[in-house]
N, C-alpha and C positions, 0 to 999 in steps of 0.2 A: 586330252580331256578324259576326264573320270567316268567310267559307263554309267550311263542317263537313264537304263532302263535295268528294270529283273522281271522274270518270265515267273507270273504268278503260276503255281506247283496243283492249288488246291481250291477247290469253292469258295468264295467267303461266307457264303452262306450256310452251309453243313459241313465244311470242309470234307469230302469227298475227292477222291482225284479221280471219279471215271467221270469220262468228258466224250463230247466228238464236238470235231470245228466244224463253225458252220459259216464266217464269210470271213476273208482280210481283205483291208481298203489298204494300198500298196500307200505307202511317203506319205503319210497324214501329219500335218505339220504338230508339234506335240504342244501349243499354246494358242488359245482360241479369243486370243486379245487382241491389242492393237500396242505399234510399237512405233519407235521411227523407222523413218527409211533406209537406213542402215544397216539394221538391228541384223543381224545372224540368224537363219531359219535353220531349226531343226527337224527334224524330221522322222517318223519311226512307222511300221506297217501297224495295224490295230486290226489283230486280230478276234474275233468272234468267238469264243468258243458255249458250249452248254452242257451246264450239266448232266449227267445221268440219272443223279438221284433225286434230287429236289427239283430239276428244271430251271436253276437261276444262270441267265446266261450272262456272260461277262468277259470283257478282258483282258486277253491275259496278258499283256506286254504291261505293266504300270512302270510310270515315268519318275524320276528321283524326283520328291517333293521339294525340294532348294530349288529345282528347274522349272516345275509345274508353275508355282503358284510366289511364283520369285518378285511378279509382277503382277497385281491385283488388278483384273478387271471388271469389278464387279463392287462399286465403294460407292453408287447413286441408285436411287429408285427412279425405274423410269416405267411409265404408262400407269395407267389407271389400275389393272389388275394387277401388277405389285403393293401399289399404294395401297390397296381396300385387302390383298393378301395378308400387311404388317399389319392391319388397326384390326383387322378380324383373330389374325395370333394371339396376339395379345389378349383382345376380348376374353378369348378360349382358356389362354389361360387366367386368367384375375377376374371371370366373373366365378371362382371357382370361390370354397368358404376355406379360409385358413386359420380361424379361429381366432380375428383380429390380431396376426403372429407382424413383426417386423420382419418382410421374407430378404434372406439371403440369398442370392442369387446365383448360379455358375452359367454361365454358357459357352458354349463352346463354337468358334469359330465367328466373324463376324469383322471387318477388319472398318467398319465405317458405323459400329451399333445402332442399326437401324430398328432394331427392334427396341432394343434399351435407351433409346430417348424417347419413347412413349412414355416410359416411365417417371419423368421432369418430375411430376405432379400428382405420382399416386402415392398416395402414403403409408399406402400399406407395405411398401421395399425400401428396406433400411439400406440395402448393398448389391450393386451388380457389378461383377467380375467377367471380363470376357478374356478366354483364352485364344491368343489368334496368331500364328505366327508370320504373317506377311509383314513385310517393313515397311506397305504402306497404310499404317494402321493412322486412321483420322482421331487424333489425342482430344478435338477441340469439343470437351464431351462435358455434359454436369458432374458435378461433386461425388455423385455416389455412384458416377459410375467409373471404374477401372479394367485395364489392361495387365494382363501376362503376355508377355510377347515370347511364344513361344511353343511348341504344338501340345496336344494333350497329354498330361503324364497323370500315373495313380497318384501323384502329391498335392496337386491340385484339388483330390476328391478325400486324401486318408484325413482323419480326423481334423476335418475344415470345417463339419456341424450344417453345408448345405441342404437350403431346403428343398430349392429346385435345379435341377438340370433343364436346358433348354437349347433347342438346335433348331435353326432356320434355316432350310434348304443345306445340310451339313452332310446329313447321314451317308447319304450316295453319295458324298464325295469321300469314303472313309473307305482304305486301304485294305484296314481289318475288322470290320465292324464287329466281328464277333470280344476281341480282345478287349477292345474300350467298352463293352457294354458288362461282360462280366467284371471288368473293375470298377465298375460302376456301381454293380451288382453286391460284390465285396467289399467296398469302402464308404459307401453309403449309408444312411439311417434305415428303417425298417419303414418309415413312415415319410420319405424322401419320394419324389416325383421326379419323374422325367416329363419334359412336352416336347412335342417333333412338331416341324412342317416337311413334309417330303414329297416332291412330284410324284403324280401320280402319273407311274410310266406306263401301265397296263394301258390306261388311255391316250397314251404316244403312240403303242403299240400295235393296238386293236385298231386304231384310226388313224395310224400312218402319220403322224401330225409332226415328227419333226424326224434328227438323226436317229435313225435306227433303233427302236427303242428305249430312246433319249440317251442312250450310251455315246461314251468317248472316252479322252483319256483321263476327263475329271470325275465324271459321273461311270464308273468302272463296270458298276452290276446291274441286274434286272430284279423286280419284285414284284409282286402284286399283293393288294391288301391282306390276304392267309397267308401268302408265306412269312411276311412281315410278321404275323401275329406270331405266326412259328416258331420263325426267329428268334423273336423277342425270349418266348417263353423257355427257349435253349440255353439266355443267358441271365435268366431268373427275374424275369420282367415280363407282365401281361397287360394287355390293351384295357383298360379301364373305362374311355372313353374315347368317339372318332368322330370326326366330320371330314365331310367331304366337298372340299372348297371350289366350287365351278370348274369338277372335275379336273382342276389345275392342280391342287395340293391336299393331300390327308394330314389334317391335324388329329393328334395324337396325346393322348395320357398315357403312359406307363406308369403301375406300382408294381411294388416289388413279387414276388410268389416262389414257390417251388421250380425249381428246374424242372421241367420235364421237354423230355424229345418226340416227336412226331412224324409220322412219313407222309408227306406231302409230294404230287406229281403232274406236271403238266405237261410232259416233256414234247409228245405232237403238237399238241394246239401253241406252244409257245414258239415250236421251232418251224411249224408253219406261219405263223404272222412274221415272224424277224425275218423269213426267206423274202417272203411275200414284201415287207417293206425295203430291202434291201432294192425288189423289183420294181418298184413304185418309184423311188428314186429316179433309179436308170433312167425311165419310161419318160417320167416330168424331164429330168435333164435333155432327153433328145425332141421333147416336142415342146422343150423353151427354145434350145438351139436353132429350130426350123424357124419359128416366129421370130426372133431378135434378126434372123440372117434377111430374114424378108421386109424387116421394119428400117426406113429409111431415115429416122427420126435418131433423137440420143436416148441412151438404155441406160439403165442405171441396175443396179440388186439394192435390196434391202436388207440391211442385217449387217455387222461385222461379228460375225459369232460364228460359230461351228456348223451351223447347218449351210452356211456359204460356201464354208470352207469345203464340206463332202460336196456340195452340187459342182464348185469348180474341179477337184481334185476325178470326179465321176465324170467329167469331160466337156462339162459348162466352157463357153467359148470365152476365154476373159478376154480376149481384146475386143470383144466388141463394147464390153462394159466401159462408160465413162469412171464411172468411182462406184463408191459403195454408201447409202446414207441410212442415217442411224440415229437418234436422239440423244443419244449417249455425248453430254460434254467433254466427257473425258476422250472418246477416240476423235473425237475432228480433229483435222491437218495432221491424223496418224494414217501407218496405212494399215490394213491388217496383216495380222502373223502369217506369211506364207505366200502372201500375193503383192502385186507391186499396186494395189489399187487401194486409192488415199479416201481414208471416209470425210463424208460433208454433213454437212447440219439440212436437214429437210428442208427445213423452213428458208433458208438461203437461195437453196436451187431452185423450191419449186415456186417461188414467190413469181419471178420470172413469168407465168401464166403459160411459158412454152408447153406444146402439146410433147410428150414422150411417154416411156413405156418402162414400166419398173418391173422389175422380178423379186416376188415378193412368198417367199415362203415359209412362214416365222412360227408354223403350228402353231399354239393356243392363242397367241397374239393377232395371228392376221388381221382377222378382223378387225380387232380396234386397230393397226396399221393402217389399211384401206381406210378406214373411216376418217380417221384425222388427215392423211393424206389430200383425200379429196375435200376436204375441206380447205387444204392451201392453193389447189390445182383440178379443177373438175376436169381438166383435158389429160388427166393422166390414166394412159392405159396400162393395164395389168396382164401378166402372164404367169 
């Protein structure tokens, strides 16, 4: 087999190479989806590292993109705060004035256009292009909306006349984010927008709420609102306009500007919280293990996603675990990437009224989790 990974050299963020490591999580499976039971588990350490100069921690092992994202898990909206996440994007951007223009569209990445079927009925978008290069791209889409199957290139942006660029939850999954923004930067109109949504990790961070700064091996780097501004303004693009979506996601306007560089640093305070959550983890993982070993009942986790996968991998006891459940249509009667435990549909098992005990730690979500839950199963207890 062809090597799956390369040991990122440099910051993505100022590109810098002074660094110190600050955690690796040993065999972390490299795909945080659901497969069959078959399927070949990979495996690679995910290492920690932070910068020196700007503070963006990230990293460094990145996985060969044909392997990463080979198989798309992430092509339904599920729960209430994604749903009001896309009708709020959208808002953000088209209650904006375009000077009754027919807008052209690019966006980048999106492999089930969640965002771009809002648009069925607006009239003011003559054309939406989505660039996406997974093969499980959902074609069954309206008229003016289309597919490039295939990841971002500057041909896409050199003399195509777009008005806006747009990314839903894309950014942090970008390799090089400096590279595609100054081509961005370069083949673009003067008078050309960008719109982001991007997790707001700082509040993963600061509040421990899910994997370690929301990092993995999709979501690569760390940011916070200024450095992003930073960022940006390095590859000739300034924040114009922000909201800050129930601290789940920053919506974003960029237009274009002057390059300019800045020094920006946070380096303690960032590399105390990443320790610090890294030690949260551990903590919960050994005082779910106590309780699940003392509960006589069946246990279940919630989630087939990545925060499972560090709680197992961090020394969660899986056989005590019946399965994994999740709302996600697409993973039932799968099992997840890395573990032999087959996800189920909520609604199936806890219909049952049995009393049991879920492990549930799904940061910004929980709550609406716990909430819908107990309303199929009041007897179910949480840890």
């Amino acid at each position: 087999m062809k090597p799956f990974k390369i040991k990122r050299m440099a910051c993505p963020i100022c590109i810098s190479k002074k660094k110190e490591h600050l955690y690796t999580i040993k065999n972390m499976p490299i795909y945080f989806g659901c497969r069959e039971v078959s399927a070949e588990t990979i495996t690679s350490d995910q290492t920690f590292i932070i910068c020196k100069n700007c503070s963006c921690i990230y990293v460094e092992e990145l996985i060969d993109l044909e392997l990463l994202y080979g198989h798309n898990h992430n092509t339904d909206i599920v729960g209430k705060t994604w749903k009001k996440h896309y009708e709020l994007f959208y808002e953000f951007i088209f209650t904006e004035s375009f000077a009754n223009k027919k807008l052209h569209i690019l966006e980048i990445g999106d492999a089930s256009a969640k965002l771009a079927r809002l648009s069925i009925t607006d009239d003011k978008i003559n054309s939406w292009t989505i660039v996406e290069p997974s093969q499980n791209i959902n074609k069954d889409v309206p008229n003016k909306i289309s597919y490039v199957n295939d990841w971002y290139k500057d041909k896409y942006v050199k003399n195509q006349n777009h008005d806006l660029v747009v990314m839903s939850h894309v950014f942090e999954h970008l390799s090089n984010p400096k590279t595609i923004f100054d081509s961005l930067s370069v083949f673009m109109n003067d008078d050309a927008k960008i719109y982001l949504s991007v997790p707001n990790l700082q509040d993963i961070l600061y509040n421990k709420k899910m994997s370690p700064a929301g990092l993995h091996f999709e979501h690569t780097f760390y940011y916070d609102i200024e450095l992003l501004k930073l960022f940006f303004e390095t590859t000739g693009w300034a924040v114009d306009k922000h909201v800050n979506y129930q601290n789940h996601s920053h919506f974003l306007k960029l237009i274009k500007t002057q390059k300019v560089n800045n020094n920006y640093s946070y380096f303690d305070t960032n590399k105390k919280y990443f320790i610090e959550s890294i030690e949260d983890i551990c903590s919960k993982v050994k005082e779910i293990n106590k309780e699940i070993s003392n509960y006589v009942g069946k246990v279940y986790l919630y989630g087939a996603h990545i925060q499972t996968q560090i709680m197992l991998n961090l020394g969660l006891e899986q056989q005590r675990i019946e399965s994994i459940l999740d709302n996600s249509k697409q993973k039932h009667k799968k099992v997840l990437y890395g573990t032999n435990l087959r996800v189920e549909d909520p609604k199936s098992v806890l219909s049952l009224s049995e009393e049991c005990m879920i492990v549930c730690h799904m940061g910004h979500y929980t709550e609406e989790i716990i909430k819908e839950i107990l309303s199929l199963n009041s007897k179910v207890r949480f840890v």
